[in-house]
N, C-alpha and C positions, 0 to 999 in steps of 0.2 A: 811537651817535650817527651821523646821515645826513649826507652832506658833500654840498654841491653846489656849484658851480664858475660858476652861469649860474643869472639871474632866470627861474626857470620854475617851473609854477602848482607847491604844495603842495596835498599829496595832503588834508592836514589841516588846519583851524581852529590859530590860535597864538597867541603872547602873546612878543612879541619885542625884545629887546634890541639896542638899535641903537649903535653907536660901531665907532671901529679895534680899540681894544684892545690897545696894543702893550704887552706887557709882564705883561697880566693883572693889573696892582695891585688893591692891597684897596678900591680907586675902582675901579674895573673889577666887581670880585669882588663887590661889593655890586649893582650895577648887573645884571648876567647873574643873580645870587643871586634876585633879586626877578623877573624874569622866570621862572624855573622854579617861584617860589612863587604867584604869580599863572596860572601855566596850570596847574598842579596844581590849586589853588581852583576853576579854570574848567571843568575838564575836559579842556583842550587841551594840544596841543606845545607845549612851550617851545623858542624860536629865537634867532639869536644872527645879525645881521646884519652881517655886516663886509666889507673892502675887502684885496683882495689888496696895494696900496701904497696907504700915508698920501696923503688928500687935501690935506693942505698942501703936500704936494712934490711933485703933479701941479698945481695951483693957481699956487702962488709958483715952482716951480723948483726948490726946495731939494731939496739932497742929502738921499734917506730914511737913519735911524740904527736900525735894530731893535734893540728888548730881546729879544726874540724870534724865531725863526727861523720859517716858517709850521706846520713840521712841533710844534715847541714849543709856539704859541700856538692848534690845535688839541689837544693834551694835555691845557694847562690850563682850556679851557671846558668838553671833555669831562669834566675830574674833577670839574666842579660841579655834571653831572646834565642836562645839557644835551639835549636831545633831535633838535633839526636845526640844521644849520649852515651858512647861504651865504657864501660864499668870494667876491666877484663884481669885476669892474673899474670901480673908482668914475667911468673915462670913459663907461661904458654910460648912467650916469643923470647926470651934472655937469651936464647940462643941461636938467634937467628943473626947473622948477617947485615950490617947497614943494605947491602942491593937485595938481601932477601925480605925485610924490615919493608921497604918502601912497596917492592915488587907483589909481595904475596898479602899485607895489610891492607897498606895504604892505597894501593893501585885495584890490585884486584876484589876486595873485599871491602873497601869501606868507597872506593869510585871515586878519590881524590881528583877532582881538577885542581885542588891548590893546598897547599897546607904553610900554617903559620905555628911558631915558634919562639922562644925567650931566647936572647945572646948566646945563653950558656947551657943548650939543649944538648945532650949525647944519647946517642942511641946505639942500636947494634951489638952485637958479640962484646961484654967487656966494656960498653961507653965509648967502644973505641974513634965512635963519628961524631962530629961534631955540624952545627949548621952550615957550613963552608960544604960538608960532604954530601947532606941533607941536599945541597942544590944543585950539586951535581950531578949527584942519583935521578932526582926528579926531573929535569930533565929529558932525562933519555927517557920518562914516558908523559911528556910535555903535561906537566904537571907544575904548575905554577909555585913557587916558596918566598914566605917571608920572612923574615929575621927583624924582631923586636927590640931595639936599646933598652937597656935598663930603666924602670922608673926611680929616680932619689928622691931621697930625704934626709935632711940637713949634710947635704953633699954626698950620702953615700946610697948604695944597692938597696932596695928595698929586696930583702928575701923571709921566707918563711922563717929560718935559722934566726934571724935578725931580730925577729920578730917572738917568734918565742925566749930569745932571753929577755926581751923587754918584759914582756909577762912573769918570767920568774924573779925578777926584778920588784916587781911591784909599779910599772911603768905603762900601766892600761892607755892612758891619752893618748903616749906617742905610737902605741903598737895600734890601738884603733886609725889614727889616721893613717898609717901606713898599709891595714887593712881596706881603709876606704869604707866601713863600717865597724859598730861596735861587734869589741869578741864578745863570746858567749853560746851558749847551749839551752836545746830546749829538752828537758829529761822528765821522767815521768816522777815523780812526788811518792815519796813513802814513808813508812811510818817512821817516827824517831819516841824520843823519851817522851814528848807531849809535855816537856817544862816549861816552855815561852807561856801555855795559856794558861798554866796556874800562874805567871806574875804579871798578866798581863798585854803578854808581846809573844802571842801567837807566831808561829814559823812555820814553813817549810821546809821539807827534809828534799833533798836531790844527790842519788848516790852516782860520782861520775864513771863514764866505760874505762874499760882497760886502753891503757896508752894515749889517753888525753893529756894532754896538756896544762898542767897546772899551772895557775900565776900563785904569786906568790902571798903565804897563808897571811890571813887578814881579812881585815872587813871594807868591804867596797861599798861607794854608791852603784845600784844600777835600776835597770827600768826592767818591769815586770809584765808583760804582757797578757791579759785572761781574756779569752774572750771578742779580743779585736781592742779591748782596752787597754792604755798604760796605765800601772801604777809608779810609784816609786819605793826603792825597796832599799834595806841593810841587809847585804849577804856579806854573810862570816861563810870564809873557804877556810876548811882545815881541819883541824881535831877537837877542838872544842874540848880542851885544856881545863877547863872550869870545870866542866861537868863529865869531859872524856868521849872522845870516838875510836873505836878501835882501827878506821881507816879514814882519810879524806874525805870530808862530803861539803856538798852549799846546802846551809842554812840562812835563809831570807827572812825576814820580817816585812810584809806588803804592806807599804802604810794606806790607811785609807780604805782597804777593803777586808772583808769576812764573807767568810763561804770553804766549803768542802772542797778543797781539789785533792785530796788523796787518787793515787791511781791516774791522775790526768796528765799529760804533760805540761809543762809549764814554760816559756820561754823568760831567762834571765838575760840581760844584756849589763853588761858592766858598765860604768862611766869613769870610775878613778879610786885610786886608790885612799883610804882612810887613816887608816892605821894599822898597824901589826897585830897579830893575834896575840891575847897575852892572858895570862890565868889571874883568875879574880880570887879573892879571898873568901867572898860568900857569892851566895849566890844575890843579894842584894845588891852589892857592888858590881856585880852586872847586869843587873835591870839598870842603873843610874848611870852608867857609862852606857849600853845601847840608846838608852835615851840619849845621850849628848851626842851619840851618832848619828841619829836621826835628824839632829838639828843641821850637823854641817852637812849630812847628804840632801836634804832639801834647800842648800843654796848650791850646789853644784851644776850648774851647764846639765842640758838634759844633750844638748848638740856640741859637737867638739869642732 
């Protein structure tokens, strides 16, 4: 898959997938899906138009929350067959025009023969367009458009919003399935206090980026990936209240394996929630409660 960073002409005719994407849900996944099935059909690239930060948080002000990290949500378009991918700054165009949006992007510059879309897509000056306008635009330079329904779960909208309160919740299972994959991050490993190996239960440090998305603090089951290997892991998200962190970080326990990954990155994937982070009285008392962790994270479902 071709990355590009800046609105500049493509080499090839395409059929492209327009939204943020944060999170790559099974709304998202459907949405990119039909784009690579429609330039297949056509002949052409399939493309994947997105925004390096959410237009609502350049728009409104609001603090951005990723499900996704950029390096992550380039992963997950690539594993659907994607063929190019612009990466671009949604102030380059926030001021463009729905006819100047389709005309000077979409048309001239990325060589839409088709573009596909979610229910609830607005573009233009202000958001002020919506996919009703999207297809009337396109059009006048016969340019084929689709408009995607919603995907549900348990009757309602699958969206990113949705989705991160599940996370802060403590509600890993049902925001995984509404991802259509486990959440999680893969971050490079640093130093910490180095307490786990004097009692025992060696860890993992992972400090998270700015404006991730936190679920909420506690110790999860998840799968640990080194190497092309799973393990299975206890990762405490949080402050680590027993011993103190001055910020957020994942703390893992890898059962099963030993070895150096200082400096390497590490991919964790979550499977469910455990229990809530809570301050031990010694530091004993939390080696015997990680250990009863460990026990219910190895009868948990590795697949949801």
């Amino acid at each position: 898959m071709k990355i590009v960073y800046d609105i500049i002409p493509s080499e090839n005719e395409s059929f492209t997938a327009l939204g943020f994407f944060d999170g790559v849900h099974l709304g998202h996944k459907d949405v990119i899906c039909t784009a690579v099935e429609n330039a297949k059909a056509l002949g052409v690239k399939s493309c994947v138009l997105t925004f390096s930060r959410r237009p609502k948080s350049i728009l409104t002000g609001e603090s951005d929350m990723f499900l996704t990290t950029e390096s992550e949500k380039i992963r997950l378009i690539e594993s659907l067959g994607v063929d190019l991918l612009y990466i671009v700054d949604f102030k380059e165009m926030m001021s463009l025009s729905g006819e100047e949006f389709v005309k000077t992007i979409l048309v001239d510059n990325l060589k839409c023969k088709g573009v596909v879309c979610g229910f609830n897509y607005h573009f233009g000056k202000g958001g002020k367009c919506d996919s009703n306008a999207l297809a009337k635009i396109c059009e006048k330079y016969n340019c084929k458009t689709v408009s995607r329904e919603p995907i549900l779960y348990d009757g309602e909208c699958i969206s990113s919003s949705r989705i991160r309160n599940l996370l802060q919740n403590g509600k890993v299972l049902s925001a995984n399935k509404m991802l259509g994959h486990k959440f999680g991050y893969c971050l490079e490993v640093v130093h910490g206090r180095q307490l786990g190996r004097t009692i025992g239960i060696p860890t993992i440090n992972q400090a998270f980026p700015e404006n991730f998305c936190l679920p909420k603090f506690g110790v999860y089951a998840s799968i640990v990936t080194i190497d092309g290997k799973e393990y299975r892991g206890v990762t405490n998200i949080g402050v680590k209240p027993t011993v103190g962190s001055d910020k957020p970080v994942s703390e893992t326990w890898i059962l099963d394996y030993s070895g150096n990954l200082y400096c390497k990155k590490v991919d964790i994937r979550l499977l469910d929630f455990v229990r809530a982070e809570q301050k031990f009285a010694s530091i004993s008392e939390l080696k015997n409660q990680i250990l009863k962790d460990s026990e219910v994270v190895k009868r948990i479902p590795k697949d949801f």
